[in-house]
Each structure stands twice: as structure tokens, then as C-alpha cells.
C-alpha positions in Angstrom: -81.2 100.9 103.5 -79.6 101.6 100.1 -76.2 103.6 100.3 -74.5 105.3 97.1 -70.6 105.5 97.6 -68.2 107.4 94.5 -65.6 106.1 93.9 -62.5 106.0 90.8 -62.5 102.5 90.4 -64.8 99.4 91.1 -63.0 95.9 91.2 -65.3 92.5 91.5 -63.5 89.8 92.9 -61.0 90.1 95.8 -58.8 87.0 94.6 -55.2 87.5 93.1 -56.0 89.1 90.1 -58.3 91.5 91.5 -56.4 92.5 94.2 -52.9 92.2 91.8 -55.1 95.0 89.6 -55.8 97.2 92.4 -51.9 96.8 94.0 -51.0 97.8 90.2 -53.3 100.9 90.0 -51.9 102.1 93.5 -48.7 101.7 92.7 -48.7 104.1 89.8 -50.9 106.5 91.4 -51.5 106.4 95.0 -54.4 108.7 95.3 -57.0 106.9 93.0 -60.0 105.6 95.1 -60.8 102.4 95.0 -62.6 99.8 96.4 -62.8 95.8 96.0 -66.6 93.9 96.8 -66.1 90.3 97.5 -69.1 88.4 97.2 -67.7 85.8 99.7 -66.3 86.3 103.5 -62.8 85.8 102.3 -59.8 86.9 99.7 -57.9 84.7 97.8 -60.8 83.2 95.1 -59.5 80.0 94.0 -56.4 79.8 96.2 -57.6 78.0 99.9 -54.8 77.5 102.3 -56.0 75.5 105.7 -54.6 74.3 108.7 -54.5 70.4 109.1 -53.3 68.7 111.9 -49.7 67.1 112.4 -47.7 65.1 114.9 -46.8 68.3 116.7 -49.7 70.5 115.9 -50.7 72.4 113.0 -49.4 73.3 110.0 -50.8 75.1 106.9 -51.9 73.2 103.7 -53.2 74.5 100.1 -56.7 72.9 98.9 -56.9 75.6 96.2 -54.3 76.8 93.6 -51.0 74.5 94.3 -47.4 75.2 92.7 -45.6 77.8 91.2 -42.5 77.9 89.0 -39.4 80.1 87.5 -41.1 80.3 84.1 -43.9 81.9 85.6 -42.7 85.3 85.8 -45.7 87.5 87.1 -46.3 85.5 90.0 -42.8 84.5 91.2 -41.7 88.6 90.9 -44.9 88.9 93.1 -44.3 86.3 95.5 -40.7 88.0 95.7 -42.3 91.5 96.4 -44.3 90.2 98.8 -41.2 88.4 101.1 -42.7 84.7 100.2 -40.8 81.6 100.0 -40.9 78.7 97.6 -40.6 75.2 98.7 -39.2 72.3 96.0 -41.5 69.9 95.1 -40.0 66.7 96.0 -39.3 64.5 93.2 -37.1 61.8 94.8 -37.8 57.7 94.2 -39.9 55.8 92.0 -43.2 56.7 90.4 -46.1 54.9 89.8 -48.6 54.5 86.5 -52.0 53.0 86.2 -53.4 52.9 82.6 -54.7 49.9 80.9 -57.5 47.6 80.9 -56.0 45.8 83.7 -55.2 48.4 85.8 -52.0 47.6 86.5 -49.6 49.3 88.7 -46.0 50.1 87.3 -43.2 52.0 88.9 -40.5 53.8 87.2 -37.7 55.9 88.2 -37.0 58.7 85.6 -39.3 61.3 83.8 -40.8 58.9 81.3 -43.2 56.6 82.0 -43.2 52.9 82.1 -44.8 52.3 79.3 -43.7 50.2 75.7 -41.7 51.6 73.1 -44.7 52.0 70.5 -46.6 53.6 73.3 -43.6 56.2 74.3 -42.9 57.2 70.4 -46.6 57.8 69.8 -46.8 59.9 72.9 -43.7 62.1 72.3 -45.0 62.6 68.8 -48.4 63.3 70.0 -46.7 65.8 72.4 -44.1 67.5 69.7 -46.9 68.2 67.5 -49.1 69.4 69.7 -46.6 72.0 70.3 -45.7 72.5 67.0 -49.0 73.8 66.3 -49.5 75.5 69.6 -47.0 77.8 68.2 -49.0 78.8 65.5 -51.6 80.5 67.8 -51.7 84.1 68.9 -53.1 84.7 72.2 -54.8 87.6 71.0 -57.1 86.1 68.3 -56.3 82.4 68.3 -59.4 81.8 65.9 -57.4 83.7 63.4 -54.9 81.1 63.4 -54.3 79.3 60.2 -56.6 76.3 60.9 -58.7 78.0 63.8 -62.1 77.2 62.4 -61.1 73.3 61.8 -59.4 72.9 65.4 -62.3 74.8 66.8 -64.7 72.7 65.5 -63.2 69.2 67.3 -62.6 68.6 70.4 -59.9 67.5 72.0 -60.9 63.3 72.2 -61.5 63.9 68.5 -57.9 65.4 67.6 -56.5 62.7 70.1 -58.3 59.7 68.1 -57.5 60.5 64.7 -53.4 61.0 65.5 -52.4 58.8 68.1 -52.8 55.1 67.9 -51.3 53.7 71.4 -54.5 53.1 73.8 -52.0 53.2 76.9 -50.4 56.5 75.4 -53.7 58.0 74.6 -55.0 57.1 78.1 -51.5 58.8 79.7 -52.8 61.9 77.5 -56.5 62.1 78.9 -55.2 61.9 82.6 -52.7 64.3 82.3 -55.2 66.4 80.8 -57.5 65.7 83.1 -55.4 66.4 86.1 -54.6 69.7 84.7 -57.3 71.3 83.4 -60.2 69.4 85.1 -62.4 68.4 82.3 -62.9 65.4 79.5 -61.0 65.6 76.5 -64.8 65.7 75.4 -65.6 68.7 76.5 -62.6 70.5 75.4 -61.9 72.3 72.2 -59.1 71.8 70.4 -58.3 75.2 69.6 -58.6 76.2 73.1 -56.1 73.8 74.3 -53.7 74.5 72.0 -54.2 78.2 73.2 -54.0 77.2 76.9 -50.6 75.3 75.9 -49.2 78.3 73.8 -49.8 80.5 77.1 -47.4 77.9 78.9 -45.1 77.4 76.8 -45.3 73.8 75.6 -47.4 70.8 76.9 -44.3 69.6 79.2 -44.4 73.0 81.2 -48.3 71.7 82.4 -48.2 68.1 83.0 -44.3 68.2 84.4 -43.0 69.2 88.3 -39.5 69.3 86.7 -37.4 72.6 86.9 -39.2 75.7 84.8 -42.6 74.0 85.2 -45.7 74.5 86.5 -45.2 72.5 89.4 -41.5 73.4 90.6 -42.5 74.9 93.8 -45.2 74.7 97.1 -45.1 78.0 98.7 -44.0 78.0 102.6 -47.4 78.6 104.1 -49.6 78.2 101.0 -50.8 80.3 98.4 -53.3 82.3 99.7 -51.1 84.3 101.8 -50.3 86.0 98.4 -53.7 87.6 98.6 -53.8 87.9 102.4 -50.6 89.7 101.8 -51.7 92.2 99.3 -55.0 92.6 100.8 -52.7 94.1 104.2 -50.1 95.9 101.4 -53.0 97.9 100.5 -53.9 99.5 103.6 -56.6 101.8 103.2 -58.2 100.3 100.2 -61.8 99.0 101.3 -62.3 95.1 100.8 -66.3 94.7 101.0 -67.2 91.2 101.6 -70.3 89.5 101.4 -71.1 92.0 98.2 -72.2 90.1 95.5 -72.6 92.2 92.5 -76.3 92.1 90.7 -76.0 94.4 87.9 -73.8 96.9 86.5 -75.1 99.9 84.6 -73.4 102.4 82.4 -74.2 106.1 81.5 -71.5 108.0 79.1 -68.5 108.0 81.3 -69.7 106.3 84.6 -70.7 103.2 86.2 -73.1 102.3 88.9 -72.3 98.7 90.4 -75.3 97.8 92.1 -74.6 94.8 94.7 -77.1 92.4 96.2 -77.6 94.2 99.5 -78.8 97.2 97.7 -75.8 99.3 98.1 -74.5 101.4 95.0 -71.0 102.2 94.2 -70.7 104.7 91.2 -67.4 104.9 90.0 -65.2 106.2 86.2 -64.0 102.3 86.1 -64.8 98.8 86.9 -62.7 95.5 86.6 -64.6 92.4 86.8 -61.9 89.9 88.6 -64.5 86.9 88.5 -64.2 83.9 85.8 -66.4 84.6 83.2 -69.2 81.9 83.8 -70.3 84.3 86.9 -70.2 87.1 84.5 -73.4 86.2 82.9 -75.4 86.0 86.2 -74.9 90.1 86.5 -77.3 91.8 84.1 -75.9 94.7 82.2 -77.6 97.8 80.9 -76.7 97.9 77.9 -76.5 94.4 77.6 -72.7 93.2 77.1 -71.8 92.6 73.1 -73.1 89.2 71.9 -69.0 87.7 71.5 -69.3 88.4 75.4 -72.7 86.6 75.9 -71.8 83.9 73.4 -68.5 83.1 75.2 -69.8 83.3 78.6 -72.5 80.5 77.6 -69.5 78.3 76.7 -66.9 78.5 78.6 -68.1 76.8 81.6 -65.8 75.8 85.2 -64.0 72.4 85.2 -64.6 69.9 87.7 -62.3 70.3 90.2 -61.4 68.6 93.5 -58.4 68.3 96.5 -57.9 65.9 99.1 -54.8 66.5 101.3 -54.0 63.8 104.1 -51.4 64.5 107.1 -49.2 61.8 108.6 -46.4 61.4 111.3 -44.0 60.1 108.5 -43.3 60.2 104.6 -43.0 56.6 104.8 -43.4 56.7 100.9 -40.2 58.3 101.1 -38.7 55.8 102.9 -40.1 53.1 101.0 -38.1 55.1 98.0 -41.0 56.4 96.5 -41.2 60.3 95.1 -45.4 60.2 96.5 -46.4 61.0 92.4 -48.4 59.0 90.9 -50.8 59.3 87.4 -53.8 57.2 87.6 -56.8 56.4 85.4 -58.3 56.0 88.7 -57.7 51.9 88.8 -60.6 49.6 90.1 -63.7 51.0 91.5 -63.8 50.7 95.2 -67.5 51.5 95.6 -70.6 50.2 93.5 -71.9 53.4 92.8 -68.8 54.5 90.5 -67.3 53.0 87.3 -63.3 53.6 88.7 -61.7 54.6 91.4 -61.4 58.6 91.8 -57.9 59.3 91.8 -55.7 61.2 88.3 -52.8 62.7 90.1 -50.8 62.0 93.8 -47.8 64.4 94.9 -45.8 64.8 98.1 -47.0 67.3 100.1 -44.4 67.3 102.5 -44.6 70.7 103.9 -41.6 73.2 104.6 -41.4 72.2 107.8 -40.9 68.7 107.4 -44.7 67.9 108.4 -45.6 64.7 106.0 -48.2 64.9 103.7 -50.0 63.4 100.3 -52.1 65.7 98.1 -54.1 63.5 95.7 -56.8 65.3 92.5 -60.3 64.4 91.6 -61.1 66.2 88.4 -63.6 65.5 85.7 -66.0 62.7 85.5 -64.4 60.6 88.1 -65.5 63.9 90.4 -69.4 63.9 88.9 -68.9 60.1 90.4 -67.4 61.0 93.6 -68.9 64.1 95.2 -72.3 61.9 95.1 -70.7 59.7 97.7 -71.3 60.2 101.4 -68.6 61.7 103.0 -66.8 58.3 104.3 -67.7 56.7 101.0 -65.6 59.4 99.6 -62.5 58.7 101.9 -62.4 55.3 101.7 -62.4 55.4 98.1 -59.5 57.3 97.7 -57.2 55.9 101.0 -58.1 52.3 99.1 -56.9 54.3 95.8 -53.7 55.1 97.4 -53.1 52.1 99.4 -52.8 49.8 95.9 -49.9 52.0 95.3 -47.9 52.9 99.3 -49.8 49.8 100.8 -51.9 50.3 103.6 -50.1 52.5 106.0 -52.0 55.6 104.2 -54.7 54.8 106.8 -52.5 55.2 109.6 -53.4 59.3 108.8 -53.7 62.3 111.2 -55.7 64.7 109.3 -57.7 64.6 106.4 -59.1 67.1 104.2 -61.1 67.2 100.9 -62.1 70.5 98.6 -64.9 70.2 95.9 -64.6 73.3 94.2 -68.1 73.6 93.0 -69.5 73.5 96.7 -68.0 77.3 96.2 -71.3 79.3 95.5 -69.6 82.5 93.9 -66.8 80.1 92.5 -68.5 76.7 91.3 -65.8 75.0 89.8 -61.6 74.9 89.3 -59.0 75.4 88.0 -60.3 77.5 85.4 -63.2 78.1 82.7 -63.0 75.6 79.8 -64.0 76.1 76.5 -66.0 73.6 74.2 -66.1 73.1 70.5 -67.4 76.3 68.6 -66.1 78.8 71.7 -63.6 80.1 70.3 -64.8 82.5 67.3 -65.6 84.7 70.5 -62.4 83.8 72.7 -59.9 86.9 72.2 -63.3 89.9 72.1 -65.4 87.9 74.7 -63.0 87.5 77.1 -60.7 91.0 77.1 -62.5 93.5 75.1 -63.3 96.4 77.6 -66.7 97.3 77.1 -66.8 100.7 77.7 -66.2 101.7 81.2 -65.9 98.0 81.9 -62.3 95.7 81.6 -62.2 92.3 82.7 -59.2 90.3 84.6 -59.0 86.9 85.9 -57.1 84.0 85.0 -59.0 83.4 81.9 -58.1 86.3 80.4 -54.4 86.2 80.7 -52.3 85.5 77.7 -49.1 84.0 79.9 -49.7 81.2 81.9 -53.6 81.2 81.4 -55.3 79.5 84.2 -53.0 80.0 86.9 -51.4 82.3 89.5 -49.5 83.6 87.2 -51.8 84.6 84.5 -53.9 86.2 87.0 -51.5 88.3 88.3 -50.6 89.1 84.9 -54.3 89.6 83.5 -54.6 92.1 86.5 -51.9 94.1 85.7 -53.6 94.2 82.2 -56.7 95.2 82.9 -55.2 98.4 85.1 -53.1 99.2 82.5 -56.1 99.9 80.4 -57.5 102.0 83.0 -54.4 103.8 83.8 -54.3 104.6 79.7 -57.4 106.3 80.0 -57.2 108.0 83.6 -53.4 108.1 84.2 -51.4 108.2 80.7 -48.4 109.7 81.4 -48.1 107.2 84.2 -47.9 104.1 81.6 -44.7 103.4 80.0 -43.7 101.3 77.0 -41.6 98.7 79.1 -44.9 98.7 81.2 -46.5 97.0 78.2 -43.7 95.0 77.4 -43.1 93.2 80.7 -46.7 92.5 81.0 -46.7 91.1 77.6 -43.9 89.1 77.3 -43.6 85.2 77.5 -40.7 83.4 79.5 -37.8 82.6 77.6 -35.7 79.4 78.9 -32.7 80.0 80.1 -31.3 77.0 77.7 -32.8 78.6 74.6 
């Protein structure tokens, strides 16, 4: 039976930056009534922490969202609010490289890579210019950037070919790339990943685990306790799972949020907390502004996927090896793909001491992979590992994989990509509220898009631009400031 419920504020999407926006709104004004509908039966979107099995029992393990670090500011002053720990990622011992025809496996020690000189110049070129002109976007309209309409209109492979001339070099670039965002250098625009770099700070802060990066620190307990967390924090706020939203409508100064079960929630506000691929399956009346539907056509979700294995000992470790390695993927170890399915391998030691490897299948080498049966999978990727810690990674306890597109209301990881000719629409398709509408999510963020971080931080956005037109006086100028700024190193 259909059911019409009033409230102040709608949010979609009961991950981090939904429930971040919501935490946000009460904390300014603790008498606004809102409500959350999660179209799945649990929070935490994109961040899925399970229990694996260890020598003593059970301990907790992240398939979803991974590491956090000190030059993320929204999310480490969350985690800190919220009475969460951070974990180091061990770096310790010699690291491995595949690239090349060949294949071959080489180990090295420090932070750069065994390969030969000519490679390593080209690739800290590559690297310092792709900075260099990173820096030249604004976040806010990075089309309007001096050579937006040029970058925009290449992708990524393209920019790559034309300015670096080191195959190994160029191959080290389209792994790390890989691993990171989930996609083909193909499939990404140029302009977009200079944007996605400028939000971070510089190309080392992605593709490093080195202090002030992306991945400095596991969280003790994995990461979607942050959402568990909030989700207790905010008490009599009603979470509303299995609510998938079907179509929004908007009169003058309200909103009806119709969801699939037939229930109606009108409400002064929504925030759409949901990547913007998902977006376009709601239907709108009125329609959303063509930058929106433009974007949303081409900004699809990466191909994403986790495997985490258990064992009784880090006998990498003892072997002197850190656990990271960056692969091309090697030899194929099944007839029915072109290379094996592996880009990046890190300890995954948990905080209790509880051994473990986490290992990424992202991209093409995923399209490949999730069409395996489910052992064809796993003995691809223990053969994978084995050619680099030898074959006691078969001596496992527990093993777990995570294709991210098997998510029905998620379909993909770590975040929405945009191809060639995106980005015209980028900064008004993505933020822009539409009227009673505002939109949050990691895609959205400005700091640290793509992450934790920048959802936390595109939540807090979003309900500042609610609270502006609800709540004014409760907004402050710092408010906008903090939410705004970009981490400065502390050796800058």
C-alpha cells in the first residue's frame, strides 16, 4: 500500500557521503527531519569490510574502499571524530615489477622502480608535467582551463603516446593508472585525469603508499565501520533500506521522492548520495538540464575488483619482501585470457598481526577475469602471485574476491570515469543543484575526488547548500573555507 511520509530533507544513498551530509546537517541544526533510503540492505556504498578467517579465528578485512592518509583531511578529521584508528601500511623489503614483453620479474628496494635510466627520466618527466599542467585546472570548471577543449578531446593513451617514448615507462604509467582509477588509459579523458590528479594533489599522492599519500594507512577494523559508525551517531535518523528511488518530482519549493515500493517521501530538499551513472536510471519531472543528462551518459563506473587471501604467516616478510608489487599481469595462466589478472599486490597484514595479501583486478584484465569460473579465477591469480613469493601463497586460510559490478545499485569501482568529450559538462553536470535537488558523492568532490575523503567532503558540500537556503545564519565563512581548502604539505 503506498505511504506518503514529510519530511525536511531526502538523502539517496546511505554510504559515506550521504550519511557524512546528513551528520553535517544535524550537527548544525539538530531538529531538521531527515531521512536516508538505501536501495541496498546495507550502509557503507563502496566501502565492504568482511570477516575472513585466520589461524585463531576471525578477523575483519576491507574488499571495498582501502587506505587513507594525512593529506586527506576530511576523512582523517572524520575517522578522528568517530574514535577510529589508522594502521601503517607496511612498506618494508623489496618490491617487485613486471613490465615488458618478457614479463620479467624484477625486485627493487627503494621508491623507484627497477627500471633503465632512459626509462626512469622519461617517466619522472612524464610525471612532472603531468603535474605541471594539473595545476592549471580549477576544480570548478576544468573545461575552462587554458587548453580544456584540446585535453578533452584525447584520451589519456593518446596524451601518453605522443610524450613519452620508453615502452617499459609507458607500460609502468598504464598500470599505475589502472590500479587506481580502474579503467584503460583508452577510456579516459585527458582533461579528466588531470582534474582527478589536481584534486590529489600531484600524481605521486595516487600511485604512492609513502607518507602523505593515498595509501599511508589501513584502518583497524576496515573502513566501513566509518559508515556503521555514523549510521549509530545519528540515532533517530531513519535509514530505509531496500528503497530504491524511481523518480523524483519537483513542484515550486518541494519534492516528492517516489521509491520502488511505492512509498512517497515529500520533503523541502533532497541530496542524491549515488554516483552519477545511477542518476540517469531515476526519471525526473522536469527532466534534469541537458549538462546533467549529457554527463551522466559519459561518465560511466570503472572496472573494479578485490581479492584478499589470509595466511598463518607473512612469510613474504620473512622472505624480506614489503608484499607490493606492480604488474602488467605477466603470462596468462588460463587460455581464455590474454595475461594474467593481477596490476597491484600489498600487505594486508592486519592490526592484529593476522597475515594477509590484498591483490587488484581493474580494467580489461577484469572484463577477462570475472568470465572465469570461480576456481579458474583463483588459480589465476594464486599462480600470479606465486611467480613473485613462490608457491607458499597456496598454503592460504581464507580467500575472498569482490567484483564490484556484481553490486546491482553500485555496478562498478572506485569511481565514475569520464571519456573524451565529458568534460564540457563536468563542473554543471556533476554539482549544479537543480532546484530543490543537490548532489554529493565522491564524484563530485573537489579534494581528493574519488575517495573517502572527497566523499566526506562532497557531503559536507551538498548540506552546506541546503543549510544556505534553510539554515543561513547557521553557515559560517570558515565553514566554506575548511570545506574548500586543499592540503598543504607540511614541507611546503
Amino acid at each position: 500500500m503506498e505511504r506518503t511520509r514529510e519530511y525536511d530533507i531526502v538523502i539517496v544513498g546511505a554510504g559515506i557521503s550521504g550519511l557524512s551530509a546528513a551528520r553535517y546537517l544535524l550537527s548544525k541544526d539538530s531538529n531538521l527531519n531527515i531521512v536516508i533510503l538505501e536501495a541496498t540492505d546495507r550502509v557503507g556504498g563502496r566501502t565492504f569490510t568482511v570477516p575472513l578467517k585466520t589461524e585463531t579465528g576471525t578477523d575483519s578485512w576491507d574488499l571495498g574502499a582501502h587506505w587513507v592518509g594525512r593529506s586527506q583531511t576530511h576523512i582523517m578529521k572524520l575517522i578522528e571524530e568517530l574514535g577510529i584508528k589508522t594502521h601503517q601500511q607496511y612498506l618494508n623489503g623489496r618490491k617487485f615489477l613486471q613490465v615488458g614483453k618478457d614479463n620479467t620479474v624484477k625486485s627493487y628496494m627503494s621508491d623507484i622502480p627497477t627500471l633503465s635510466l632512459l626509462a626512469l627520466l622519461d617517466l619522472d618527466r612524464a610525471m612532472k608535467k603531468i603535474d605541471s599542467l594539473a595545476k592549471e585546472v580549477d576544480q570548478k570548471e576544468p573545461f575552462a582551463c587554458k587548453r580544456g577543449k584540446e585535453f578533452d578531446g584525447m584520451t589519456m593513451e593518446t596524451y601518453i603516446n605522443q610524450t613519452m617514448w620508453m615502452a617499459d615507462s609507458k607500460e609502468l604509467m598504464e598500470v599505475a593508472i589502472r590500479g587506481v582509477i580502474g579503467a584503460e588509459l583508452s577510456e579516459i579523458s585527458f582533461l579528466y585525469f588531470l582534474t582527478y590528479v589536481s584534486s590529489a594533489g600531484g600524481l605521486k599522492n595516487l600511485v604512492e603508499a609513502t607518507p602523505y599519500t593515498a595509501q599511508e594507512y589501513t584502518l583497524q577494523g576496515g573502513c566501513q565501520q566509518i559508515s556503521l559508525r555514523m549510521a549509530e551517531e545519528l540515532g533517530d535518523v531513519r535509514i530505509i533500506f531496500r528503497e530504491p528511488v524511481t523518480s523524483i518530482t519537483q513542484s515550486h519549493d518541494s519534492v516528492a521522492v517516489t521509491s520502488e515500493s511505492g512509498n512517497i517521501y515529500k520533503c523541502k530538499k533532497i541530496i542524491l548520495a549515488i554516483p552519477p551513472a545511477h542518476i540517469a536510471k531515476i526519471k525526473f519531472d522536469p527532466r534534469l538540464p541537458a549538462v546533467k543528462r549529457e554527463l551522466h551518459k559519459r561518465m560511466p563506473l570503472a572496472n573494479y575488483g578485490k581479492v584478499v587471501i589470509t595466511y598463518k604467516e607473512a612469510f613474504w616478510r620473512k622472505n624480506g619482501c614489503s608484499g607490493e608489487v606492480v604488474t602488467n599481469g605477466g603470462p596468462s595462466f588460463d587460455p581464455d585470457c590474454s595475461c594474467g589478472p593481477l596490476c597491484l599486490v600489498f600487505d594486508d597484514t592486519s592490526a592484529n598481526g593476522n597475515p594477509g595479501l590484498v591483490a587488484f583486478v581493474a580494467g580489461a584484465q577484469l572484463v577477462e577475469w570475472r568470465q572465469l569460473e570461480d576456481e579458474a579465477r583463483k588459480t589465476s591469480v594464486l599462480k600470479c602471485l606465486a611467480q613473485f613469493f613462490g608457491d607458499q601463497v597456496e598454503e592460504y586460510i581464507d580467500y575472498a574476491e569482490k567484483d564490484w559490478e556484481s553490486e546491482p545499485y553500485i555496478a562498478g569501482a572506485p569511481v565514475c570515469v569520464a571519456g573524451p568529450g565529458a568534460m564540457r559538462y563536468y563542473a554543471g553536470g556533476l554539482r549544479d543543484p537543480f532546484r530543490c535537488i543537490h548532489f554529493a558523492g565522491t564524484e563530485t568532490a573537489t579534494v581528493w575526488t574519488g575517495y573517502m575523503s572527497g566523499a566526506v567532503q562532497a557531503g559536507y558540500r551538498a548540506a552546506i547548500e541546503i543549510l544556505l537556503d534553510l539554515r543561513p545564519q547557521t553557515v559560517s565563512g570558515q565553514d566554506l573555507e575548511d570545506n574548500n581548502k586543499p592540503f598543504k604539505h607540511p614541507n611546503t
